[in-house]
C-alpha positions in Angstrom: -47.9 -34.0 -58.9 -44.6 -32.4 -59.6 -45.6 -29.3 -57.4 -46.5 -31.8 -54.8 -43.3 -33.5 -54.1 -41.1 -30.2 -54.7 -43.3 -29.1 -51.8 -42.8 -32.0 -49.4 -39.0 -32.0 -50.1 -39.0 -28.1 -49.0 -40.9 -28.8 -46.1 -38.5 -31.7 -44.9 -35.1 -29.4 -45.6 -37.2 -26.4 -44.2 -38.0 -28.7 -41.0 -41.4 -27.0 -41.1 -39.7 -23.5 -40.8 -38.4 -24.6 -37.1 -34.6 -24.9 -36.4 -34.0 -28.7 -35.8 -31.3 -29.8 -33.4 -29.8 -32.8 -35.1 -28.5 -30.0 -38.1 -25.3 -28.6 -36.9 -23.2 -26.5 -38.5 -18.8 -27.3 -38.6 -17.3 -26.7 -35.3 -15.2 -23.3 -35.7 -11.0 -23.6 -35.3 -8.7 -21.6 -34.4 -5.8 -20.7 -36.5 -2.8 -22.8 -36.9 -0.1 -21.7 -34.9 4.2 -21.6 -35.7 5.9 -25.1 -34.5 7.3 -25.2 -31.1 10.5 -25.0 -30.3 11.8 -27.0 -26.9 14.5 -26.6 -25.6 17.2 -29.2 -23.7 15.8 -29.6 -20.2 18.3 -29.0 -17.0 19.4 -31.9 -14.9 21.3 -35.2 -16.1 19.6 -38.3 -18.0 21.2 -40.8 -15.7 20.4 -44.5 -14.9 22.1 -46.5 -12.1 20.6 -49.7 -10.8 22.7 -52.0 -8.8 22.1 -55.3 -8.5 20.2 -56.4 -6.0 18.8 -59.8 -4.2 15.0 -60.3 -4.3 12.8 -63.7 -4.3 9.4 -64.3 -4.6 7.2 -63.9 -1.3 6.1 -67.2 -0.6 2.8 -68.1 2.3 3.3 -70.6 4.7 5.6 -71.6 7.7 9.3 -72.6 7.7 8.9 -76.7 8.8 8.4 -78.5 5.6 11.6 -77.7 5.0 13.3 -79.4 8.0 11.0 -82.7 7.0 13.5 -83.5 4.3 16.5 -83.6 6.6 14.4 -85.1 9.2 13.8 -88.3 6.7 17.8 -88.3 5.4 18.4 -89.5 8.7 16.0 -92.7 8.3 17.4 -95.7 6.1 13.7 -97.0 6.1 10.0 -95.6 7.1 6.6 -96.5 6.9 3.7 -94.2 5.9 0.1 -94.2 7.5 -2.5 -91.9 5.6 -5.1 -90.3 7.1 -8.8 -91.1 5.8 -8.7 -87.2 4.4 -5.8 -88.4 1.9 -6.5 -91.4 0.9 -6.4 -92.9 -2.7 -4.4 -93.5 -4.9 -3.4 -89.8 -6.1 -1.5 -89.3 -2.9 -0.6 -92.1 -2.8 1.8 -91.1 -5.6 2.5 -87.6 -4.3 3.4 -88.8 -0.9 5.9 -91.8 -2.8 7.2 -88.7 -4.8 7.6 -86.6 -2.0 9.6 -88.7 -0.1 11.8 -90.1 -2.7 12.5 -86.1 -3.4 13.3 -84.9 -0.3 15.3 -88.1 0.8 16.2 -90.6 -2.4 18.1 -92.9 0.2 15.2 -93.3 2.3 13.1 -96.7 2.1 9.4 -96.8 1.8 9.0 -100.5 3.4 5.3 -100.3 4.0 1.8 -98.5 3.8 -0.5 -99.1 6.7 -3.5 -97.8 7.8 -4.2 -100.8 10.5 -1.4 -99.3 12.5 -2.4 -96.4 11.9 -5.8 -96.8 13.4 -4.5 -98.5 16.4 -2.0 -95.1 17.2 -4.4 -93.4 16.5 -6.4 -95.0 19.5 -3.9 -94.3 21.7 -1.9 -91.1 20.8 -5.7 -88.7 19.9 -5.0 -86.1 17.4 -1.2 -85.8 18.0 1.7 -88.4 18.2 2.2 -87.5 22.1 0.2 -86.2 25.7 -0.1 -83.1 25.9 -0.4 -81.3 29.7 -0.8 -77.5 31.1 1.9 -77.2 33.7 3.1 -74.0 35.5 5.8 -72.2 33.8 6.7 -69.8 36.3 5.5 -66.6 37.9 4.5 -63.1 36.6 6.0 -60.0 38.3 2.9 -60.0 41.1 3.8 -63.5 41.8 0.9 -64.8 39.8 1.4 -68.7 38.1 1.4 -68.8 34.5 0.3 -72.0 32.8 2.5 -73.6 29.7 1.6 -76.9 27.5 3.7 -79.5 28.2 4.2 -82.8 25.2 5.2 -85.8 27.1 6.3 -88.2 24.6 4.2 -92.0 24.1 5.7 -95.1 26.3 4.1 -97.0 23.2 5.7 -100.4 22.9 6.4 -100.4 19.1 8.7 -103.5 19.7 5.6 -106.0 19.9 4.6 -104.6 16.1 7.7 -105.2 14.9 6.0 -107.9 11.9 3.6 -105.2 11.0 6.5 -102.5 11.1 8.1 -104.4 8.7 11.8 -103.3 9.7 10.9 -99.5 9.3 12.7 -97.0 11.7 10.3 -94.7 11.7 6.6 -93.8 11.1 5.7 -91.0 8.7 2.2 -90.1 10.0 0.5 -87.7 6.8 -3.3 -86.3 6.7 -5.2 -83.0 5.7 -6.6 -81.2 9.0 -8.7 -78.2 9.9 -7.0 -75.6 12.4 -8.5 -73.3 13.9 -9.0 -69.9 12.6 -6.4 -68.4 15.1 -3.8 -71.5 13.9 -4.5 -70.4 10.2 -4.2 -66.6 10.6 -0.6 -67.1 12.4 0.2 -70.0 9.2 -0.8 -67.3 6.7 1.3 -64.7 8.4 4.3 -65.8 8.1 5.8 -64.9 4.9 9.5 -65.6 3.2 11.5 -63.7 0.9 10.1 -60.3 -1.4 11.3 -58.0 -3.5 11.2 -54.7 -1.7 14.9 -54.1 -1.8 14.6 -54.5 -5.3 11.4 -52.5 -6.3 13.5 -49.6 -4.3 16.3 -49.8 -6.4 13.8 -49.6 -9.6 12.4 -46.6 -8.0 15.3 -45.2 -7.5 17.3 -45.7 -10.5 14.0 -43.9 -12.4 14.1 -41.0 -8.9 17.6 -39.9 -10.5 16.5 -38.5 -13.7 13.5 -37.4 -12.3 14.3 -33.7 -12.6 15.1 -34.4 -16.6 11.8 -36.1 -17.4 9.8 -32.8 -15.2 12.0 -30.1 -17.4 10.4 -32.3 -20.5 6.9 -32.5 -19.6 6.4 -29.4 -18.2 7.2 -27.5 -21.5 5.3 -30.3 -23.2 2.0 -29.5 -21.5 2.4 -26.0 -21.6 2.7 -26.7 -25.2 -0.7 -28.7 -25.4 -2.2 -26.9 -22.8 -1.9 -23.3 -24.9 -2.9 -24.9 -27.9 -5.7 -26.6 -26.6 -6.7 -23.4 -24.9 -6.7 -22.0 -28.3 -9.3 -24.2 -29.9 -11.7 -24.0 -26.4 -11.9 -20.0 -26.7 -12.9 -20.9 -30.3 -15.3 -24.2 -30.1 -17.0 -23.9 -26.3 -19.1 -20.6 -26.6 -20.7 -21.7 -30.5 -21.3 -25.5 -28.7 -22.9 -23.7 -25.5 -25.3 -21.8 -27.9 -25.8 -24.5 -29.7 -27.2 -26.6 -26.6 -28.8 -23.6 -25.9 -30.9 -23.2 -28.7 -31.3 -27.6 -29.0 -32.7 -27.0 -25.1 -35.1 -24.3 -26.8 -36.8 -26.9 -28.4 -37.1 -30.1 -26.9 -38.5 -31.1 -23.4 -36.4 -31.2 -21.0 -37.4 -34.6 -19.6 -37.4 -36.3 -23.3 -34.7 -38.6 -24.5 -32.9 -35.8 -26.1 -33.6 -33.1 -23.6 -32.0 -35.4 -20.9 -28.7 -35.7 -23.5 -28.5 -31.8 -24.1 -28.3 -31.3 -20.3 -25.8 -34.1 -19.9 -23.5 -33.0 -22.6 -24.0 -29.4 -21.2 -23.0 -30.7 -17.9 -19.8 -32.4 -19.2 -18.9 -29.1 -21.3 -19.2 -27.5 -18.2 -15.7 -28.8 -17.1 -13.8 -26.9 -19.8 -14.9 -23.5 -18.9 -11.7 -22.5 -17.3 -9.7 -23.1 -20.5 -11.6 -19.7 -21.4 -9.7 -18.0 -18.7 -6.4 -19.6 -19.9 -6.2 -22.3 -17.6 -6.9 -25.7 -18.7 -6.7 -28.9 -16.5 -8.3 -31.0 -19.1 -5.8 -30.3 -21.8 -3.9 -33.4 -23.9 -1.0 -34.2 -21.4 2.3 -36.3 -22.0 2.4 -38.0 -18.8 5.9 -38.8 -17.1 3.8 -41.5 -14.9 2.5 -43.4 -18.2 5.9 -43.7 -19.7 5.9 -41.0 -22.4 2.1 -41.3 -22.9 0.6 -38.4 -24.4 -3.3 -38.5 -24.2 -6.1 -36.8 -22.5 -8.3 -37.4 -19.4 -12.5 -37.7 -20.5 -13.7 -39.3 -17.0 -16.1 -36.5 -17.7 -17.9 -38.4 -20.6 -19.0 -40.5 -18.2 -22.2 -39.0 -17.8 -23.5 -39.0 -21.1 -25.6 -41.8 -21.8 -24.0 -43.9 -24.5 -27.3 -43.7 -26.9 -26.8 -39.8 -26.8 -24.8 -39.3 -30.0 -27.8 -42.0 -32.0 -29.9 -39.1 -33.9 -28.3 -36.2 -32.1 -26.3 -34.7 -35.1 -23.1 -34.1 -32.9 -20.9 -36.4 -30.8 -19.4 -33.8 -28.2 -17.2 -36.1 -26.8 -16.1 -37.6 -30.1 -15.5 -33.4 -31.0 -13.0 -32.9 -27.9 -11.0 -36.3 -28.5 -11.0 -35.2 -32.5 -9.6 -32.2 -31.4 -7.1 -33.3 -28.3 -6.3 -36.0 -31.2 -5.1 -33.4 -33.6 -2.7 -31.1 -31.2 -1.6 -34.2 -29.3 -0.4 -35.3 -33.2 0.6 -31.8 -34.7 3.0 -31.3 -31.4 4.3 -35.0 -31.4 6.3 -33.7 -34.5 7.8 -31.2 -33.0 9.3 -33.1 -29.5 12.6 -34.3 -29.8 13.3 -38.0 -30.8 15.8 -37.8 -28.6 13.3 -37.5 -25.6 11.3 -40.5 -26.8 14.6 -42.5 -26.4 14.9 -41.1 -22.8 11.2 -42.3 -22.1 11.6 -45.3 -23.0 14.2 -46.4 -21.0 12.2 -45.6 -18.3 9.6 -47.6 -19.5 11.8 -50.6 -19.5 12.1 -50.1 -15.8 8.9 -49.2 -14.7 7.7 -52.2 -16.4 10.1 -54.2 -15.1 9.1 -52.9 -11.6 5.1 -53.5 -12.1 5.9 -57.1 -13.3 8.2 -57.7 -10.1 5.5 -55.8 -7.8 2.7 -58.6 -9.2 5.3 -61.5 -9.5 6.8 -60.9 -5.8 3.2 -60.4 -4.1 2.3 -62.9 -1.1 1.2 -66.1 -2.5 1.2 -70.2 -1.8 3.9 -70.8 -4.1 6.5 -73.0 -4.6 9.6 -72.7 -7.1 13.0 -74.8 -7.3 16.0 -72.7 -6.1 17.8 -73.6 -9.7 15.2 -71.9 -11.5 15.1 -68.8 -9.5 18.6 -68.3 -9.7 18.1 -69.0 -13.2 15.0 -65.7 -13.4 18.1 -63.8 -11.2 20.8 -64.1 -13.6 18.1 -63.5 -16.7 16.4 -60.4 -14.8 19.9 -58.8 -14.1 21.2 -59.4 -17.9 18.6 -57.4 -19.0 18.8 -54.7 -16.7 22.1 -54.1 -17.6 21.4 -54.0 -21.2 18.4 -51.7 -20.4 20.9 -49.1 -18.2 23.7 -49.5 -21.3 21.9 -49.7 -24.6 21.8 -47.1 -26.9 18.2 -46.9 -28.5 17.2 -44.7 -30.8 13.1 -43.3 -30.1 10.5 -41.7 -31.9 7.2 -39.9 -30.9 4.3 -42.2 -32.9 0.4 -41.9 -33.0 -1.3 -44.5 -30.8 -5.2 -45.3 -29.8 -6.9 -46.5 -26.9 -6.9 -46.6 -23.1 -4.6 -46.8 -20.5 -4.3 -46.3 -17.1 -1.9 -43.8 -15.9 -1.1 -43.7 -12.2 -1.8 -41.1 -10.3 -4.2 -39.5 -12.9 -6.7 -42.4 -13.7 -8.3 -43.7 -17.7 -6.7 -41.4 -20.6 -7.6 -41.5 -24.2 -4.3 -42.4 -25.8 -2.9 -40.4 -28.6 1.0 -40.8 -29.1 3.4 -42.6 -27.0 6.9 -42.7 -27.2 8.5 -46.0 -28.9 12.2 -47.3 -29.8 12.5 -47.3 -33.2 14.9 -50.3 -32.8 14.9 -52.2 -29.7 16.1 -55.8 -30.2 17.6 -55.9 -26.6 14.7 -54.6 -24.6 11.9 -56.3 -25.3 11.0 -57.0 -22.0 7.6 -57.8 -22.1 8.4 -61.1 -24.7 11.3 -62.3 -21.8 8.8 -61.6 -18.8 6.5 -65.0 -19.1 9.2 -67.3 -20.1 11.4 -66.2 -16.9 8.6 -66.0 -14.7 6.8 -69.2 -15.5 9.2 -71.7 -13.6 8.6 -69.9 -11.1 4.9 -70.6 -10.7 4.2 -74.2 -11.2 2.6 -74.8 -7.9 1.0 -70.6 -7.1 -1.8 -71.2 -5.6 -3.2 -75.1 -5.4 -6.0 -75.9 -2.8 -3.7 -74.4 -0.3 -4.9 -77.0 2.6 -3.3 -77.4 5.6 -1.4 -81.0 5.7 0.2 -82.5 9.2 3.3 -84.2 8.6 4.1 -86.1 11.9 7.7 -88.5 12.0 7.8 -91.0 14.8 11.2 -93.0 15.9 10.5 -96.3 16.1 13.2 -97.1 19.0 12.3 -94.3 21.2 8.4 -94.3 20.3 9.2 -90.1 20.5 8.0 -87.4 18.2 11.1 -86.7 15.6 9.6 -84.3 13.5 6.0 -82.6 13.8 4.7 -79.5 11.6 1.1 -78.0 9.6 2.0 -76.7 6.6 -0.2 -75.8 3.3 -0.2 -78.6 0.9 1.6 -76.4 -1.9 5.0 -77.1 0.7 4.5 -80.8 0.5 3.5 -81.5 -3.3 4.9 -79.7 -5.7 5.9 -81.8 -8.9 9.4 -83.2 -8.0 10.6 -80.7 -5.2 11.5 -81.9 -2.2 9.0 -80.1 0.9 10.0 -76.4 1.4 
C-alpha cells in the first residue's frame, strides 16, 4: 500500500512525465541599478492668475427678467391660470413669484371665468396678430412682416369681476414649436471662458519647468523598465511557447496563451531600447506616476483561474516596483511644484463642469458670494508655501491626453491646510444649483393693462426662470 501512494504522488509531481503549463518557474530580474541623480530643470516655477469675472452659463431667454419690473409698476393685478397649471402647487409658486419679484404689488383676485371669456376673444395670445408688407427687397420684391394690433376689449364693463386690479397677469405651460424651442435653448448668458483661460494660462507659464521634470523622470523609468523587459520578455515568450506546445489552440487555455502572447506582443520594442509602455509620471495627471495597460484588455478576465501566471499582474508588479524604487529618488521639492498645479487644474475641471450650459438659476448674493470664496483661494493657492512628497498610491485614473493608467505614486502636500480645494468645492458651488435643471417647460407669462386693454409685457421662458424658491423671475 505504501508503494502505492508513493507512486501516485510521483506521478502527480511528475505530471505523467509531461511538462505542465500552470508550473512556472520565478520570472528572472535584472540587477539593481545606482540611484538616480536629477538634476534642477531650466525655466522658472511661476504662477500668476489674475482675477477674473466668470458666472455660470445659464439656458433660456433674457424676458423673465423684465417681468419683475414690469409688475413694480402695478399697485394691484389679477392672475388667470391656464388649465396646464392649475392646482394648488402653483398656485403657491405663482403667489411666491410675484410677491418676490414685486412685494408692493397686490394679488386682488384669482380668476379663471375671465380668463375663459379672453380667452374667447384674444386666441392663443393677448392681441391680433396680421402679415403686412414691410417693405421691398433690392429687386423690388414685397416682403411680408407680423403685425400685433392690440384688443379694443372693453375691460371697463368687468370692472366687479376685475375686482379693482390694474392689470391681468395671464400665466400657463405651452408647447412651441421645435424651431421656437431651438432659438429658446440657444440663447445662453454668462460662462466662464475668460476664466478657464486664465487657469490655463497661469499652469502654460511653468510649462517648460514641469517638461525639464518629466522628461528626465521617464527617461529614468523608461531605462529601468527597459532593463527588466530585456530580462523577463524572451523567458515569458518561451514560456507561452512551450504552454502553446501542449494545449489546443481552440481550448479555454489555448485561447488565453494566444491572448497573453498577443498583449506581450506590445512590449517588444523595449528590447530595442525603446519603450512606449514604460511607468510614466504624467505632467497632464498632476504628478501621477503610473503606467498605461489598455493592452490587458484582451485577456479574458478568467485567464489567470488555473493558469499558474497572471502576465498582466507580472508587468504591473514590476512597473509597481521602479515606479516606487525611483519615487525615492525625485525631489520633494518637485512634488511641491506639482501640486500646485493640481490645485489649479482642479480648480479648472470643477469650473469647466460647474460653468457648462444648463437651466439654472442662482441668486446674484450667492454668486458673488462663490466669487469672493473662489478668488481667496486662488490667492492662497498662487502664495502658499507647501511642502510635497512623492507617496505610493493604487488604482485608476484617467489622464488626459493618454487615457486609463494603473496608478502607482502621485505627488501629495505633506501639509496643506489652505488648499484643500476639493472639501471647499461643494459647499461653494451648491447655492449655486438649487433650481439646475427642473422640468425645464416652457411657461407664457402674458401682463395686460387694464385701462388701455394693451399687451404690457409678453415672454416664453423655461419654468426654472419663473420658480425658483424665493427669487424673483430672471
Amino acid at each position: 500500500m505504501r508503494f502505492q501512494l508513493i507512486f501516485v504522488f510521483c506521478l502527480i509531481l511528475a505530471g505523467c512525465g509531461s511538462a505542465q503549463p500552470n508550473i512556472m518557474a520565478e520570472t528572472p530580474r535584472a540587477s539593481d541599478t545606482p540611484p538616480k541623480k536629477f538634476e534642477e530643470p531650466g525655466g522658472a516655477y511661476t504662477l500668476n492668475i489674475q482675477e477674473t469675472d466668470w458666472s455660470p452659463a445659464s439656458i433660456g431667454p433674457d424676458g423673465a427678467a423684465m417681468l419683475a419690473e414690469a409688475l413694480k409698476k402695478k399697485e394691484s393685478i389679477m392672475i388667470l391660470v391656464g388649465s396646464h397649471m392649475q392646482g394648488p402647487t402653483y398656485e403657491d409658486r405663482i403667489y411666491q413669484m410675484v410677491k418676490a419679484a414685486a412685494p408692493e404689488t397686490k394679488i386682488v383676485a384669482r380668476n379663471p371665468v375671465v380668463l375663459d371669456e379672453i380667452m374667447l376673444e384674444r386666441g392663443e395670445i393677448p392681441y391680433r396678430q396680421t402679415i403686412e408688407v414691410g417693405g421691398q427687397d433690392v429687386l423690388g420684391r414685397p416682403w411680408l412682416l407680423p403685425k400685433d394690433h392690440p384688443l379694443n376689449t372693453d375691460w371697463l364693463t368687468k370692472k366687479k369681476n376685475l375686482k379693482g386690479a390694474d392689470a391681468i397677469l395671464l400665466i400657463d405651460f405651452v408647447s412651441p414649436d421645435d424651431q421656437k424651442l431651438r432659438q429658446m435653448r440657444a440663447q445662453v448668458r454668462g460662462g466662464c471662458d475668460a476664466f478657464i483661460s486664465e487657469l490655463k494660462g497661469g499652469v502654460a507659464q511653468s510649462a517648460s519647468y514641469f517638461t525639464g521634470i518629466t522628461t528626465q523622470v521617464n527617461a529614468a523609468l523608461a531605462t529601468e523598465f527597459t532593463r527588466q523587459m530585456r530580462a523577463a520578455l524572451p523567458f515569458w515568450e518561451e514560456e507561452l511557447k512551450r504552454g502553446m506546445a501542449q494545449v489546443t489552440p481552440a481550448s479555454e487555455e489555448g485561447r488565453c496563451l494566444s491572448a497573453y502572447e498577443k498583449m506581450l506582443s506590445r512590449y517588444q520594442p523595449c528590447q530595442n531600447g525603446s519603450c512606449p509602455l514604460a511607468p510614466m509620471l504624467h505632467m497632464n495627471g498632476a504628478g501621477v506616476i503610473g503606467m498605461e495597460l489598455s493592452g490587458a484588455a484582451i485577456v479574458p478576465h478568467t485567464c489567470p483561474v488555473g493558469m499558474g501566471r497572471d502576465y498582466v499582474r507580472e508587468l504591473s508588479s514590476i512597473g509597481q516596483q521602479i515606479a516606487l524604487k525611483t519615487m525615492t529618488e525625485i525631489p520633494a521639492a518637485w512634488a511641491s511644484a506639482f501640486t500646485k498645479m493640481h490645485v489649479l487644474t482642479q480648480l479648472e475641471t470643477a469650473l469647466s463642469e460647474q460653468c457648462a450650459p444648463a437651466h439654472r438659476r442662482y441668486a446674484e448674493a450667492d454668486l458673488a458670494t462663490a466669487k469672493k470664496a473662489l478668488n481667496s483661494f486662488l490667492q492662497q493657492a498662487v502664495s502658499a508655501t507647501t511642502s510635497g512628497k512623492w507617496e505610493a498610491a493604487e488604482g485608476e485614473e484617467r489622464v488626459p491626453g493618454v487615457g486609463a493608467v494603473r496608478v502607482f505614486a502621485r505627488a501629495t502636500a505633506a501639509t496643506s491646510p489652505n488648499l484643500r480645494f476639493e472639501d471647499e468645492l461643494q459647499r461653494i458651488f451648491d447655492p449655486l444649483n438649487r433650481c439646475k435643471d427642473s422640468k425645464r417647460r416652457p411657461v407664457q407669462l402674458v401682463l395686460v393693462d387694464v385701462g388701455s386693454s394693451e399687451v404690457y409685457f409678453s415672454a416664453i421662458v423655461f419654468e426654472e426662470q419663473v420658480f425658483c424658491e424665493n427669487l424673483p423671475p430672471q
